[in-house]
N, C-alpha and C positions, 0 to 999 in steps of 0.2 A: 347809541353812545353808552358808555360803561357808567352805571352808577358812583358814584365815592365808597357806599358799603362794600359794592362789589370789588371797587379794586384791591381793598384793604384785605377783602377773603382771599382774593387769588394771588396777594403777595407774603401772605404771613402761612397758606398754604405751601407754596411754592418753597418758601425757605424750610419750611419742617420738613418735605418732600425730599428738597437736595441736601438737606443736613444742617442748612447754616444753623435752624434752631433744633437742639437736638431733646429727645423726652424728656420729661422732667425739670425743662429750663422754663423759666419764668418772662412773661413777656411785658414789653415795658407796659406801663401802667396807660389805663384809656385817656388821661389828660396828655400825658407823652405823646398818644399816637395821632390824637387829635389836633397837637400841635402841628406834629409831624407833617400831616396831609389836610392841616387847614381845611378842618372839619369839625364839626358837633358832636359834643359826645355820644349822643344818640346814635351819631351814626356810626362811631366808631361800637358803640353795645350792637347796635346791628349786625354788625358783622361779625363782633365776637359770639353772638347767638348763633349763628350758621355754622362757623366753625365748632360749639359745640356740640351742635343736633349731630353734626356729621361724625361727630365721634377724632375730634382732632387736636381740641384742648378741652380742660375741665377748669371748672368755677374751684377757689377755693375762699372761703368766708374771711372776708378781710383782710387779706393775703394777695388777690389778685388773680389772673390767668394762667396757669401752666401746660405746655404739652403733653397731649393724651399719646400720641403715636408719630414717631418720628422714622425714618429711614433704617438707623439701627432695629426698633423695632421689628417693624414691616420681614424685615433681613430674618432678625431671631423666633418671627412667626411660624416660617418655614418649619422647624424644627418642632414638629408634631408628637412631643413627645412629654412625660411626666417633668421629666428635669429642665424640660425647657419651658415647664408652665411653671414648675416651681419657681425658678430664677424671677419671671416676672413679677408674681405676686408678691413674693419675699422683697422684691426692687420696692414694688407700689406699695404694698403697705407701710415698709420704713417711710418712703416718703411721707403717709398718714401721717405715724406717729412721729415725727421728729415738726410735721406743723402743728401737730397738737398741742404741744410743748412750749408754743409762743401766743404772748400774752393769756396765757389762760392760767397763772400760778393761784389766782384767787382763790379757785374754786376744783379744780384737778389735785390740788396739793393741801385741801385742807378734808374735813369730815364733810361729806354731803349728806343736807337732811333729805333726801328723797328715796327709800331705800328701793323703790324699785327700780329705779335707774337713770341714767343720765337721761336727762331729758331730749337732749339732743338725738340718742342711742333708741330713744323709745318711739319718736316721730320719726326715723328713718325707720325702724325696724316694721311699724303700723304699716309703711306704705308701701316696704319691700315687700310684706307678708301678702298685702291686699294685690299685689302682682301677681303673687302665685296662689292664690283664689280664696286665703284666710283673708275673714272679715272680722275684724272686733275694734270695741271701742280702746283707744290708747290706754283706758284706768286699767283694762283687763288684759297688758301686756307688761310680764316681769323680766330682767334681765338676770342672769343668774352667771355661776363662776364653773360654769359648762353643763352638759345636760346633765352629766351624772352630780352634779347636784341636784339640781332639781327634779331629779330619783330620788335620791336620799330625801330629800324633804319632805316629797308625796307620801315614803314610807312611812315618813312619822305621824303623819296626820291623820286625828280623826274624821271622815269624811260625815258629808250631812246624812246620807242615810245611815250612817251607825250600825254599816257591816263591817266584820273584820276580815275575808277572804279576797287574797288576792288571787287570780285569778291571768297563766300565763300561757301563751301559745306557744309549742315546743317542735319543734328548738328555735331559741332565741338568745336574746343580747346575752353574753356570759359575766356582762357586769350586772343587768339587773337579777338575773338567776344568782348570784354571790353577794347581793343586796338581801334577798330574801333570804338566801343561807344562812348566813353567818346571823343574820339577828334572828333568826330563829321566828320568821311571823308563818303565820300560818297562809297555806295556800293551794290551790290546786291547779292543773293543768289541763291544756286540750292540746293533741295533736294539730298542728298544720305543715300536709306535708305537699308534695307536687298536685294532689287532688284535690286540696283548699282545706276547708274548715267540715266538719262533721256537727252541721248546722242545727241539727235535731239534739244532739247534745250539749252545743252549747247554749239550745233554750233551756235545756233542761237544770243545766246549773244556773243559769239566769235565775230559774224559776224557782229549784229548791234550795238552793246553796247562799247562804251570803255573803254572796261576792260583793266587796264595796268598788272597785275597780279590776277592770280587764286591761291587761299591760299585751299591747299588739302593734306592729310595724306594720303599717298599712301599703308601703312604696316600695317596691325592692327591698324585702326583710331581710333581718341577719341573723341568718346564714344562708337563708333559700334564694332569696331575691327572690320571693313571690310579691304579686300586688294584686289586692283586692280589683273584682271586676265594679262596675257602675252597680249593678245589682246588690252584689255582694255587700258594699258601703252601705247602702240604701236599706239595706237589710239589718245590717250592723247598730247601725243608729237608732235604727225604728226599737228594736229588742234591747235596747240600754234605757231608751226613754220609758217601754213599758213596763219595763222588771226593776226599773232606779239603779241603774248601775253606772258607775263612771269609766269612761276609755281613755286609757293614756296613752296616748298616738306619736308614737316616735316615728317621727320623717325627719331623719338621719340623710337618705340620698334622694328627697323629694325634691332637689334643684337637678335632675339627671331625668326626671321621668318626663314622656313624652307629653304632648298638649292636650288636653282632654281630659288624662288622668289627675281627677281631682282628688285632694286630701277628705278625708271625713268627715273635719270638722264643716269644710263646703256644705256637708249634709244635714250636719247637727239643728234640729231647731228647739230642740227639750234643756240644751246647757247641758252637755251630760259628757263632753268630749274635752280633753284636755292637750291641748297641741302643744309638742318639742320640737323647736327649732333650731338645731345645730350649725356649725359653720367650718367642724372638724374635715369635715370630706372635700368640701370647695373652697378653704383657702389652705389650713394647714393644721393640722394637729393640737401643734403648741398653742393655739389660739384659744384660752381656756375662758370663752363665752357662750352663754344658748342663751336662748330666750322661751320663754313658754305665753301662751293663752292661755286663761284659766275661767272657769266659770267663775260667775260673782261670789256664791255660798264659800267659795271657796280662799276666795284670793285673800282677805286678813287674816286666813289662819298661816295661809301660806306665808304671809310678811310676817308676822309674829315670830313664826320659828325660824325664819334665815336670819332675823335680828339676832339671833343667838349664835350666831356662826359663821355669819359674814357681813359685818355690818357696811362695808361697800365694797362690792364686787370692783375689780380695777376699772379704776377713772380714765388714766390715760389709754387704755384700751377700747373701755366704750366707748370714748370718742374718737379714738383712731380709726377702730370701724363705722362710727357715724360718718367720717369722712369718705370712706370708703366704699359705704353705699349709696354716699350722695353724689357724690363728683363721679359717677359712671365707672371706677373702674373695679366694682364687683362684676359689674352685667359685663364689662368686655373681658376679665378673664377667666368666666363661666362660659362665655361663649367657647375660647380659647379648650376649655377644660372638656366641656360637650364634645367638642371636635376629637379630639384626644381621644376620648372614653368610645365613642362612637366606632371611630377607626378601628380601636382594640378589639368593641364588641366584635364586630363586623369579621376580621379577622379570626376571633375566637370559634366564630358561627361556619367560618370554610374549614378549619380543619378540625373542628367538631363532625362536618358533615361528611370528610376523608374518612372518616370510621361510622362506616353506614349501617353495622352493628348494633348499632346502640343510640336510641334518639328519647333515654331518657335522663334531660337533665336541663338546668336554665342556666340562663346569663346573667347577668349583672355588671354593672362597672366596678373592672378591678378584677374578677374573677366568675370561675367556671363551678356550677355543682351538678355532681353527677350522685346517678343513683345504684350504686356499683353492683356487680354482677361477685357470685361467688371467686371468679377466677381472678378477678381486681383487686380483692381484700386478700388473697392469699400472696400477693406479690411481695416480694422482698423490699425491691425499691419504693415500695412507698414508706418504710420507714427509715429509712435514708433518704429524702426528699427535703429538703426548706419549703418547696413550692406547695404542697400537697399535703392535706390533713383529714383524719377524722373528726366528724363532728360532736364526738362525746361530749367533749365538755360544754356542749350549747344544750345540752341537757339537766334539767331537776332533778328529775328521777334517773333511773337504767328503765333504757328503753330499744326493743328490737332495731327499730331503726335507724339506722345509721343512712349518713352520704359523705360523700368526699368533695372537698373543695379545692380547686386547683386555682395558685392565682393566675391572671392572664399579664404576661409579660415576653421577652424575648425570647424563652424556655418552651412556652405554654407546648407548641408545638412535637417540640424533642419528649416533654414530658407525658403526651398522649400518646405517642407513639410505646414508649416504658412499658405504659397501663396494658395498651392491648396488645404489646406484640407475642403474648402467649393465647389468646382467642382465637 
């Protein structure tokens, strides 16, 4: 015989299924339902607990049950594609923010004394991070008003070991490379290019240069999409701990990498790594929050100075993503996004492999780098292109090496074909 929990799942199933309740709608309340079916509340949480493991409504604090995935959904799943994960998330998030906005005017709408972050924002962020293998105590998690601030802020600080060299792997991010330009700090450079890092040389500046921090993308970098192997990390950390140097470890696409592939700081046991965690790539752009880990030495200098410049990063934001990461529907449309991104790679990789020519160049979500042949750079069409650039300006200095990035999109194809049909 059918339990009471049970019936309650397979009838508030049933109707999300056939449409009667459709995403986003709100279910009546557990004393309603308990009326309803002449039952105990317990049993009616019962049952709302199975419906959310399965991924079918989400909890929202004080507010009640709503649906996670409804029939229209399921429908607009189908549609494997950027525009159609956008639609979702831009859907789910509004939703966040518009509960955010009820009963919270106390404290969203006045000054917060807590300047590193909502509180709320920092106990979901602790426990998001500790999912994708970052360990730290909640005091040494800051919220900031995107990653590129908290660039800006790194660069103003005096670090404890009391070097002034920063210290970049080339080519990389062309905002922290215009960070370092325009203030005029002083710095130097190491190549990393499809052969990794020239590991002899970067002990050597370890060892004779003072470098107070190494600025390095450890996950699918930008612009190479390279990612440190198990070794290589291991190796990374070990020579920051012995020479005192700090890594500012930008995992920008570290929610895209495979399982295994750990972040650095995974490695770190000297405090000498400092982890950025963006949210630009997996929900949207405009979403102008990161968050960072920070060693202890570190972290009051770090509040000291955003007191000067941002005395609260957006309230109804942090908590709109607090919401977001709580109520599961980050993790479902990452998954949604993985699929997406994967399909592309996948695609990018067969007609990469149609020009058998040429097998040197990586993937990445989003886009294709190649390491071009003389006959490639002399083509016309790549300066007539949107899709397709040189990477100069991911450069410091002028430097021999160059490669081309191609995005991967519906073109991707037509536009490989351009490159080599004079080969």
């Amino acid at each position: 015989m059918m339990k009471k929990y049970q019936q309650i799942y397979r009838d508030i199933k049933r109707k999300i299924e056939n449409g009667q309740l459709k995403k986003g709608e709100r279910l009546p309340s557990i004393r309603t339902l308990s009326q309803a079916y002449r039952c105990s509340k317990d049993t009616v949480q019962h049952a709302l607990w199975d419906l959310t493991y399965h991924n079918l409504i989400y909890p929202v604090a004080k507010s009640g049950y709503y649906v996670l995935e409804g029939r229209v959904q399921k429908e607009k799943s189908l549609d494997l594609s950027l525009s159609g994960y956008h639609n979702i998330a831009y859907e789910d998030f509004r939703r966040c923010i518009n509960e955010s906005l009820i009963g919270r005017e106390n404290y969203l709408f006045n000054t917060y004394p807590k300047q590193q972050g909502l509180v709320e924002l920092l106990e979901s962020l602790q426990h998001h991070l500790e999912n994708n293998d970052v360990y730290s105590k909640i005091d040494n998690i800051i919220v900031t008003s995107g990653v590129q601030q908290a660039l800006y802020i790194l660069t103003q600080l005096v670090f404890p070991n009391n070097k002034n060299y920063f210290l970049l792997e080339q080519p990389t991010y062309h905002r922290m490379n215009e960070l370092i330009r325009r203030q005029n700090l002083p710095f130097l450079t190491i190549e990393r290019d499809f052969k990794g890092l020239n590991w002899d040389k970067l002990e050597d500046l370890f060892k004779s240069r003072q470098i107070k921090c190494f600025y390095t993308i450890s996950r699918y970098s930008n612009p190479l999409g390279l990612s440190y192997s198990k070794h290589e990390k291991e190796r990374l950390v070990k020579l920051a701990a012995q020479y005192d140097v700090y890594i500012i470890e930008d995992d920008y696409l570290g929610d895209f990498v495979h399982t295994g592939d750990l972040p650095l700081h995974y490695y770190d046991t000297a405090d000498k790594v400092i982890y950025l965690k963006s949210f630009s790539a997996s929900l949207f752009p405009a979403l102008r929050l990161g968050g960072l880990v920070l060693p202890q030495p570190l972290l009051q200098r770090f509040l000291d100075y955003k007191k000067l410049i941002d005395y609260d990063t957006n309230l109804v934001m942090q908590k709109s993503l607090s919401l977001y990461l709580d109520n599961g529907m980050f993790a479902k449309n990452l998954r949604f996004l993985k699929n997406v991104f994967q399909k592309q790679m996948q695609q990018a990789e067969e007609n990469l492999k149609a020009f058998s020519g040429h097998s040197d160049y990586r993937i990445a979500p989003q886009s294709v780098v190649l390491k071009p042949t003389a006959d490639i750079i002399n083509q016309q069409q790549l300066k007539e292109s949107k899709d397709c650039y040189f990477l100069g300006g991911h450069y410091l200095e002028n430097s021999d090496s160059n490669y081309l990035k191609l995005a991967i999109n519906e073109r991707l194809s037509d536009n490989l074909k351009k490159l080599f049909s004079s080969i």
